[in-house]
N, C-alpha and C positions, 0 to 999 in steps of 0.2 A: 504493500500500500504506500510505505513511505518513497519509493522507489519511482513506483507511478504518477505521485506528486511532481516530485523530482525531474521527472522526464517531462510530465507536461508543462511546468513552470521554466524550464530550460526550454524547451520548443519554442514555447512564446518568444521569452527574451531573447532567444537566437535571431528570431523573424522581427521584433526591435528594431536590432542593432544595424541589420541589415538594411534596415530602409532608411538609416544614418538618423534613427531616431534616438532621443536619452530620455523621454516622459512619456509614459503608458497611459492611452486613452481610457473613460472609464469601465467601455466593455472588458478592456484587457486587462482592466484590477480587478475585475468580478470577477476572471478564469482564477486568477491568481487566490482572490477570497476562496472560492469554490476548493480551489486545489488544498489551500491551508486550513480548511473550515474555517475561516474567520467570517462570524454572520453577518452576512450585510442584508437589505432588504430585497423585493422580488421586485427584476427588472428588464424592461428592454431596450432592446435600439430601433426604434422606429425614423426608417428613411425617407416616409412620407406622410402626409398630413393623415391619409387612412391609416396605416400603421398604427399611428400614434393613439387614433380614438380608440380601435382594435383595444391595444393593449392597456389603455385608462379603464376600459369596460370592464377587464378581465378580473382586472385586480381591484375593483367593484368600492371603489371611496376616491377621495380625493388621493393627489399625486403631485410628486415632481417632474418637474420635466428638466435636464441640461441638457448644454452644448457638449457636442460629442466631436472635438477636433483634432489632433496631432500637434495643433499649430497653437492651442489655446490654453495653455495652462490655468491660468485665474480665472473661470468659467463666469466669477461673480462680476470679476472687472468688465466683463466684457458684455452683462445682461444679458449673459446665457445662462442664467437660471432664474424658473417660475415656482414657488412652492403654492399648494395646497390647490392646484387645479380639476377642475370635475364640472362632470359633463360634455359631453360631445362640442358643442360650441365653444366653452370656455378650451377645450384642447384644440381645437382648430385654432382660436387666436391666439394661443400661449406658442405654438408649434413655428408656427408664423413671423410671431415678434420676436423668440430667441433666433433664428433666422436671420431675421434681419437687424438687429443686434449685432450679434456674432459679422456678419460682412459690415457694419459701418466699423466696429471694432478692428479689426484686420483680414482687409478687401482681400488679400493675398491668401487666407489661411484657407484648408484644406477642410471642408465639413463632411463629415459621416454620418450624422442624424444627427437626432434626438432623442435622449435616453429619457426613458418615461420609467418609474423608480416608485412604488409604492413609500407612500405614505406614513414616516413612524409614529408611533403616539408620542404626545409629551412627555420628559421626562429630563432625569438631570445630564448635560450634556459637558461628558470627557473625553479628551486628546489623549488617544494610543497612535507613539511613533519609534520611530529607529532612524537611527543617522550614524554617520561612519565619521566620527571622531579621530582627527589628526593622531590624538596620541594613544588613545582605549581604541580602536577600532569600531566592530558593530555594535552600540549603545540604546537600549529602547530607553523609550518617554513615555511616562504617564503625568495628566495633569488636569484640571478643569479646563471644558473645550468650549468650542461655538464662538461665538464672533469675539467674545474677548479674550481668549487666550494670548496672544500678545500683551495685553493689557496687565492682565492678574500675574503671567508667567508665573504661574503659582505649581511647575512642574517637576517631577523627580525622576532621576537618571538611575540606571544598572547598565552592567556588560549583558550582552547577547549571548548565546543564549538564556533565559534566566526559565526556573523549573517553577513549578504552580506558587509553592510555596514564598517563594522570592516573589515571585508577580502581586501573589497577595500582599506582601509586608508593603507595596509602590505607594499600596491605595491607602496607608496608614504616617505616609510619610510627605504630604504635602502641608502645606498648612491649613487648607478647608479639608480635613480630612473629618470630619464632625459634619460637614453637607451630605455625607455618602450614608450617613446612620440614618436621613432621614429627618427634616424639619419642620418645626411647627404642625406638629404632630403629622408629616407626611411619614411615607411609608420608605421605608429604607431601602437601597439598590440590592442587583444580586452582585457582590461582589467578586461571587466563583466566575459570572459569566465575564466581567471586565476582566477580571485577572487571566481568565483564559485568551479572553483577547489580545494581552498585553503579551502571552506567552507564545503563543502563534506569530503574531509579529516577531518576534524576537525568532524561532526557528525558521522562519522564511528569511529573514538579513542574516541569519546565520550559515545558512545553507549556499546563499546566491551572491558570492563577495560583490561581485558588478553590480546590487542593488546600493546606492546613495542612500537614500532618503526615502522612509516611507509614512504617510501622513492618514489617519483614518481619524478625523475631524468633521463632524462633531461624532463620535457615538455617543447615542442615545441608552444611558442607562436607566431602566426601569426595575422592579420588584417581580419583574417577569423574565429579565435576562438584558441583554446591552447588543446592540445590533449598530453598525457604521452606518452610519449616513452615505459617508464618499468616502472613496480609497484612492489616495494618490501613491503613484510607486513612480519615481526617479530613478537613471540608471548613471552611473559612474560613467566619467570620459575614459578614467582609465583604473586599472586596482593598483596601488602601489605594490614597490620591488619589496619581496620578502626580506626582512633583517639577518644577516648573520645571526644565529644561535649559537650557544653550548649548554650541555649536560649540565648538571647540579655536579655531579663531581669532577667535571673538568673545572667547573666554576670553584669549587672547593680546592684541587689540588693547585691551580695557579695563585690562588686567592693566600694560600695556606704559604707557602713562597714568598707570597710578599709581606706579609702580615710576621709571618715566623722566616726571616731569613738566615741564612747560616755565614751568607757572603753579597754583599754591595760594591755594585762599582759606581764611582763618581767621574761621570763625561764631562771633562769642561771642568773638574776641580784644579783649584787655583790656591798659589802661595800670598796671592795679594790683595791685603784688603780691602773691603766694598766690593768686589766683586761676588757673586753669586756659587760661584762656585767655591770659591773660600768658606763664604758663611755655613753652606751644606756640611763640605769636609769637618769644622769647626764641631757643627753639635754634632754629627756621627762621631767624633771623637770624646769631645766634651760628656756627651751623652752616656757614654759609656755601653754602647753598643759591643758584644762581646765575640761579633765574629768578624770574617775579614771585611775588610777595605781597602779601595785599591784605587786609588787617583789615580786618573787617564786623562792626559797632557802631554800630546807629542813635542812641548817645549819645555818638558821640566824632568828633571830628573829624580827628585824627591820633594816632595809636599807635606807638610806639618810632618812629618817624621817618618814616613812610611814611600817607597817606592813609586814610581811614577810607570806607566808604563804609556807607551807612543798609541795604542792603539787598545781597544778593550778585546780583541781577538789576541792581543799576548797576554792577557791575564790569565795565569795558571790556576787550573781546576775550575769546577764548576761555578757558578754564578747566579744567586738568585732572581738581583733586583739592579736596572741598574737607573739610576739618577741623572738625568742630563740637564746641564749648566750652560748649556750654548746654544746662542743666536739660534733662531728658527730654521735661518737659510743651510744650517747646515746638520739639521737635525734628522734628515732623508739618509744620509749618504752615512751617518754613525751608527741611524738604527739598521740598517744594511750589516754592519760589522756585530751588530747588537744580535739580531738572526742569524749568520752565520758561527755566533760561537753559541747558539743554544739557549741564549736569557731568555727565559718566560715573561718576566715583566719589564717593563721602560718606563719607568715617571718622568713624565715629561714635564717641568717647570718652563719652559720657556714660551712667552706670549708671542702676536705674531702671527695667529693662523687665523683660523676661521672667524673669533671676536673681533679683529681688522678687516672683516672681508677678505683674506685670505686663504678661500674654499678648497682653489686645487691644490696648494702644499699642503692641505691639515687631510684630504682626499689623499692624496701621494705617501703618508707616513702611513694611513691606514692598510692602503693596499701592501704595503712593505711587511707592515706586522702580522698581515693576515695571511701571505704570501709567507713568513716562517713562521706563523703560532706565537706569534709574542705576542700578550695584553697590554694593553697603554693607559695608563691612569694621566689625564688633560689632555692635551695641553693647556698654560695656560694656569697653573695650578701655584699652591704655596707650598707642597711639597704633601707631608702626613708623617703624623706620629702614630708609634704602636710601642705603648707605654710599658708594655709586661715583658716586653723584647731590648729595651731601653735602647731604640730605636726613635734618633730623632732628624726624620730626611727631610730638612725644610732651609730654607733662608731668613726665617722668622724667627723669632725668640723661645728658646726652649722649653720645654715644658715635662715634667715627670711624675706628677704625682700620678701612683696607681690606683684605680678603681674600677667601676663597674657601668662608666658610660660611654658607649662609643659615639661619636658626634662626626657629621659628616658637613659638609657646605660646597656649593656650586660657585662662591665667589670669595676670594680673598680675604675683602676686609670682613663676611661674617666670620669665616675662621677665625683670625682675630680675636673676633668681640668672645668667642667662644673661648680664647684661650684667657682672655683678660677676667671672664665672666668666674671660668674653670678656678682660677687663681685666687681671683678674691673671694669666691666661696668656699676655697679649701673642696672643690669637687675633685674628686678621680676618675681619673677616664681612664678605658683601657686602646681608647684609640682616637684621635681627629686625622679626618683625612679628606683633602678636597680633590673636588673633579671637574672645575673650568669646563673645559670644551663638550668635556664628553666623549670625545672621540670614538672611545671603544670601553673601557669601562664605567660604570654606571651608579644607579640606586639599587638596581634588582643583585648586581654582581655581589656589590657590600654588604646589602641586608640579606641575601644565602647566606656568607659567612659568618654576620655578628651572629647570624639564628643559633647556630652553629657551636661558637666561640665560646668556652668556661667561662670565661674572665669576662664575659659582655652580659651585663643583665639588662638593660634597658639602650635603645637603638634615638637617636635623635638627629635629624636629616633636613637640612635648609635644600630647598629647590627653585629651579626657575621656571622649569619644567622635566619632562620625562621624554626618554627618546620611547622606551616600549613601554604604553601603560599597564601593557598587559602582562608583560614579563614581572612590572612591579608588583603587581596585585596577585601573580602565585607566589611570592617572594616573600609579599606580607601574610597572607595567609599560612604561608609556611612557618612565618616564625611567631606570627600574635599568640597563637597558643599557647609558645613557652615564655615570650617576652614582649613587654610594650613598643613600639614603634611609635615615634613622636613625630608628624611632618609640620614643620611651616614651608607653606606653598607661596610662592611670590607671586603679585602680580595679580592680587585679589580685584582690582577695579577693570581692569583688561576686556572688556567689550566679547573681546570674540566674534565682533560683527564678520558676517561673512557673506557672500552671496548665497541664498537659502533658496531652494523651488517648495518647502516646507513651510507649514507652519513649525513643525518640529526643529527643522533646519534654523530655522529664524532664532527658537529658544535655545537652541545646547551652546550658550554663551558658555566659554574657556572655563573659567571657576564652578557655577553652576555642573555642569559636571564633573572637575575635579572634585569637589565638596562630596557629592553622594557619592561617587567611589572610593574614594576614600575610605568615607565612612563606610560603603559596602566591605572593602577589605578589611576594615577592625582595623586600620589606623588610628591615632589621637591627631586629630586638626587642632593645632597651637594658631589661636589669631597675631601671633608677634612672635620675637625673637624672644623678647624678655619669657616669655609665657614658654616658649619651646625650651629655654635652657634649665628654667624654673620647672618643668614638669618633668626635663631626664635627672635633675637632680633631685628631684622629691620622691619620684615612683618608687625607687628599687629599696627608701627608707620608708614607704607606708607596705605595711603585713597588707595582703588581699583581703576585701570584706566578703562577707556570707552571706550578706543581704542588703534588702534596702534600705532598713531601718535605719537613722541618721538622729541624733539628738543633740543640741543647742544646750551646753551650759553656759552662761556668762554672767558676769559680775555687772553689767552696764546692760540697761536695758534696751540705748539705742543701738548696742554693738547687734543686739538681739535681733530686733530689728532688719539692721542694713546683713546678717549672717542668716539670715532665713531667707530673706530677699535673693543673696548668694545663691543657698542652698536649692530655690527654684528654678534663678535664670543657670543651675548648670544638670539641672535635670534629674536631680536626685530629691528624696520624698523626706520630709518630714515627717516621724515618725508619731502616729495618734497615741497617746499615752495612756497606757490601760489604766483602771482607777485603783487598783493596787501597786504600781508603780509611780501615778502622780500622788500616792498617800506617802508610801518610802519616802517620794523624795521632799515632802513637805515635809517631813522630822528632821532634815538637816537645815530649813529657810527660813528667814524670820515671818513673821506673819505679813511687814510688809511687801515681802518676796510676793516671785510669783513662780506656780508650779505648769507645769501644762508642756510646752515645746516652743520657744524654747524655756529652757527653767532658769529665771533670774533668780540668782542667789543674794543679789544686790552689791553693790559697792562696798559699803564697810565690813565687809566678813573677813573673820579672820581664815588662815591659811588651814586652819580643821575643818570647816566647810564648806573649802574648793576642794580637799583632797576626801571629804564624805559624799560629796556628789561625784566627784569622777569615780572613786571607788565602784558607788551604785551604779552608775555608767557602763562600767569594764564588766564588772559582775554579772548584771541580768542580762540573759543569752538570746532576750528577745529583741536588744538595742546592737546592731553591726556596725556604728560606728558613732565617732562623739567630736565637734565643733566646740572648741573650747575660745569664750570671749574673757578676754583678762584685761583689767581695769587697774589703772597702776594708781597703789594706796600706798601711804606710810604702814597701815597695818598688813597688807601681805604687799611687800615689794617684788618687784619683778623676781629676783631671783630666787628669793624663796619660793614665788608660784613656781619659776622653772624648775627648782631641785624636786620639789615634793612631788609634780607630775609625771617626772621622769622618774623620780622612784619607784613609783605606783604604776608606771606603766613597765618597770624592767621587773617591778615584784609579779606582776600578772602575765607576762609572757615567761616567767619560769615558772608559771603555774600551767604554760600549755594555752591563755586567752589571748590571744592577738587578735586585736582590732587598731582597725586606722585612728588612729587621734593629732587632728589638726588645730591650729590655733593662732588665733587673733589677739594680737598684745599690741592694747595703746597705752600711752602715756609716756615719759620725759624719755632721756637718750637711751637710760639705763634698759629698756626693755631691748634693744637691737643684742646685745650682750646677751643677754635672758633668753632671744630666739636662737641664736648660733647655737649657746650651751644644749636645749632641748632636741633641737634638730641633729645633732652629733648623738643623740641618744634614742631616735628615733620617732619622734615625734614633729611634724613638719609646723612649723611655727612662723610667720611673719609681723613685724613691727608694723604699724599705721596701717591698717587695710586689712576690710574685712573680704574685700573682692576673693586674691589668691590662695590662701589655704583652702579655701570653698572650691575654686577653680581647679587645684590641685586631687583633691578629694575626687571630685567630678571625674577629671582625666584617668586617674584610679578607676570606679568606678565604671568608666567606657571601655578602659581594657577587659577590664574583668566579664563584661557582659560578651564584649566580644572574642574574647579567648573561652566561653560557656562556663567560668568559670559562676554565674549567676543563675544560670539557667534561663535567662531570654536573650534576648536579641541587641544586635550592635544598634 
């Protein structure tokens, strides 16, 4: 069956193409609906004005009638469509006027009739589409339809193909998703039949790469099932050239080389300072990198203490990684010597290529690597550290502390901000490593390995964009399971305007689909740098929750307040306080306290009744996590709330209870002191602001659901 589809839906498009067509008329969306069951309503092409009555009769109500051209795409621009016609005369003049319509429109176009289209009943009317996204490829759309979709763009994106169950979740994730239950006491949609729709669309662009664009605008959703109105299907000018692939374990063992090397060469290392090659040699040495190294300088004969050799094909034994220090123009002819001695990988530091417009040299180094199996991390790039290898390949300021965050960047100065970020926080990384151009290794390359990687617990990744977004999205899926992945995506205001023959086309603006894939992969979307560096440094110190439950204790009522506020805009719940639990916690409050969620214990309590509320906190099995607002008094100063809750929380994690516990500390300098100390003990704390612990908790939280560690959905 699925076979016969196949063949008829190919037939057609074969005969398309052939008539140097790219937009299928609407009889040839109806083969295509028929072939994929997607319901559209009963219809015909009537050629001539009897025709047309003919078939108005048959289908026994009122009807549509359009223009049926080759030549006519926007059938509405053009006054080729009549809705809600009946009758023999009213079809005679409807038949007529689209007619002539359609020739004052464009005298030139080619007309085939007049599709005469039963009549759907009212109901609530949503956009199911697919478009072939530059960087995801086939992507269906769902969203609210009919004439204002544009307008609302109130739409949500998946990759192609997506299976029922995904289709379902589409219809739960726009923001009138509350229209589809049914309003004002209407009756609610079928949403198996939309979602089926959505899922069929998506198996037809997945199947037929030469479809573009496909647009079934308005379907008509009722409590009887969702049927298209129109099918519009677009065909591609052309399918783009397949990418180079590798394996998951080619991607591992090259990866594994560079990451854990045994032996580096440096191209273009130099004796002289400011120079670039200097500075590299400098922290490989400084650094305390413990295998070889080997400056390559056909003008030197030794460099900082170590040999020099004319060429990196004289460098003795083998060679994992090797680092190039030189001009662009001469970066072809070295990675030539670079393949010939067997190097798996080249880090390319030198700008010059492709971000100057210099397509065919950055084209010229590729085909060379690809031509001997070497990887190439940029061009383009500020080098990378791999902190647990004391391994420092850069020309930037060194960096060693060890940890457990890998951090990546697409551009220079965030590197940087990330080492500067890295440093003043006292964070450990087990790796920063940038990728400029992109050339040939990537996001998906890195995030295999961190997934991978002992010493990497949480993945953190600045982008500008993605060459495969699909390569990324098995990449994250591979690794959410075990560890967080944090993306800040650049470029959130970016249009994406493009020439569209969609409606659908029109809406998969750039971000807009980056956004829900993402999310579909179980990504964390960081709105900033700050928030991206702040979430790889928080995640691997917050224990995973077991639920949803979230509770508010704070000493200030307004922290209360703006931490509840928090705790909604990041999509975690407030937990309803059973009245055995708001009884507990009114015997530590004064009377003018207040008990409930969040629980104000008030300002002047002393430091026994911040540490008998978090206690009951940690304790009851039915609270999975707790929001701590701290109000800086002379009777509990900051440091004593920090000692006594980090007490309390290292005495209940050697009891076996982990739970996340965040916290909000206002008041004079002394509280910044107060958060470093708690947050070194596991407990994620920030000065002034109740936004990011809450934020933090949150991104928690989205992992968790998305690695199924909650039991629902991302």
């Amino acid at each position: 069956m699925a076979e016969d589809r196949v063949l008829r839906v190919r037939t057609l498009l074969d005969a398309v193409r052939a008539e140097g067509r790219t937009a299928l008329t609407a009889p040839e969306g109806k083969v295509i609906a028929d072939a994929y069951a997607i319901a559209v309503p009963g219809e015909e092409l009537a050629t001539d004005v009897d025709e047309a009555v003919a078939y108005a009769a048959r289908f026994g109500g009122p009807v549509v009638m359009k223009i049926v051209s080759p030549d006519i795409l926007h059938k509405t621009d053009a006054g080729g469509v009549i809705v809600g016609v009946e009758g023999a005369t009213d079809v005679r003049a409807a038949f007529r006027k689209i007619i002539d319509n359609a020739r004052a429109y464009a005298p030139e176009a080619r007309i085939e009739g007049v599709q005469v289209q039963e009549l759907l009943p009212q109901g609530q009317e949503v956009i199911v589409g697919a478009v072939t996204d530059p960087t995801f490829g086939k992507i269906v759309a769902f969203g609210l339809g009919g004439v204002l979709v544009e307008v609302l763009k109130d739409v949500t994106f998946r990759l192609a193909p997506v299976d029922a169950d995904e289709a379902l979740s589409m219809l739960d994730s726009i923001r009138s998703a509350e229209i589809l239950h049914g309003v004002r006491g209407g009756p609610a949609v079928d949403r198996w039949a939309i979602a089926e729709q959505i899922r069929r669309v998506s198996e037809l662009v997945a199947d037929f790469p030469e479809i573009a664009e496909v647009d079934l605008n308005p379907v008509i959703a009722t409590a009887e099932g969702a049927v298209a109105a129109d099918i519009r299907v677009i065909l591609a000018d052309s399918v783009p050239k397949a990418r180079r692939t590798y394996t998951r374990e080619e991607i591992l063992t090259s990866m594994r080389r560079l990451m854990q090397p045994s032996s580096v060469a440096v191209i273009g290392a130099s004796n002289e300072q400011g120079k670039i090659g200097n500075s590299v040699m400098r922290n490989l040495v400084d650094g305390g990198f413990s295998g070889e190294i080997h400056p390559v300088n056909p003008k030197a004969d030794d460099i900082l203490g170590r040999k020099a050799y004319k060429s990196v094909t004289d460098v003795p034994g083998e060679v994992d990684v090797a680092v190039f220090a030189i001009p662009a123009k001469f970066v072809a002819s070295a990675l030539e010597e670079v393949g010939r001695k067997g190097i798996p990988n080249a880090v390319l530091i030198p700008s010059g290529f492709a971000e100057t417009g210099e397509h065919a040299l950055q084209a010229e180094i590729v085909a060379i690597a690809e031509r001997h199996g070497v990887r190439l991390l940029g061009p383009n790039i500020y080098g990378y550290y791999s902190t647990w290898q004391d391994l420092c390949a850069t020309f930037c300021t060194p960096y060693d502390v060890k940890g457990g965050v890998a951090l990546t960047s697409q551009s220079g100065g965030i590197g940087m901000a990330i080492l500067g970020f890295a440093r003043t926080t006292k964070t450990g990384v087990s790796a920063i490593v940038g990728l400029g151009n992109k050339s040939d290794l990537d996001e998906d390359d890195l995030l295999t390995w961190f997934g991978e990687d002992p010493n990497t617990q949480c993945i953190a990744m600045h982008l500008e964009d993605l060459k495969d977004g699909r390569a990324f999205v098995d990449a994250a899926r591979a690794t959410v399971p075990k560890k967080p992945v944090v993306v800040l995506k650049a470029g959130r205001t970016a249009a994406g305007a493009k020439a569209a023959g969609s409606h659908t086309g029109a809406l998969a603006g750039d971000d807009a689909v980056y956004d829900d894939i993402l999310k579909q992969a179980g990504v964390i979307r960081a709105p900033g740098l700050n928030e991206m560096l702040e979430y790889a440094r928080a995640l691997p110190v917050l224990p995973t929750p077991r639920g949803d439950n979230v509770v508010i204790i704070t000493g200030a009522g307004g922290s209360g307040v703006l931490l509840s506020d928090a705790v909604t805009d990041n999509g975690l719940s407030l937990m309803e306080i059973p009245p055995d639990l708001d009884e507990a916690f009114r015997k530590f409050i004064p009377p003018f306290g207040a008990a409930g969620n969040p629980v104000d214990i008030t300002g002047g309590e002393p430091p026994s009744t911040y540490e008998a509320t978090i206690r009951l906190g940690l304790e009851d099995p039915r609270i999975h996590s707790l929001v701590l607002g701290y109000w800086h008094t002379i009777v509990t100063p900051p440091m004593v709330f920090a000692e006594l809750t980090a007490r309390v929380v290292a005495e209940f994690r050697e009891r076996g209870i982990e739970k996340p516990v965040v916290a909000s500390l206002a008041g004079d300098v002394e509280v910044e002191e107060a958060c470093q100390y708690l947050f070194e003990r596991g407990v994620v704390a920030y000065p002034y602001t109740t936004e990011k612990p809450v934020a933090v908790l949150g991104a928690k939280y989205r992992w968790a659901r998305a690695a199924g560690l909650l039991g629902g959905g991302s």
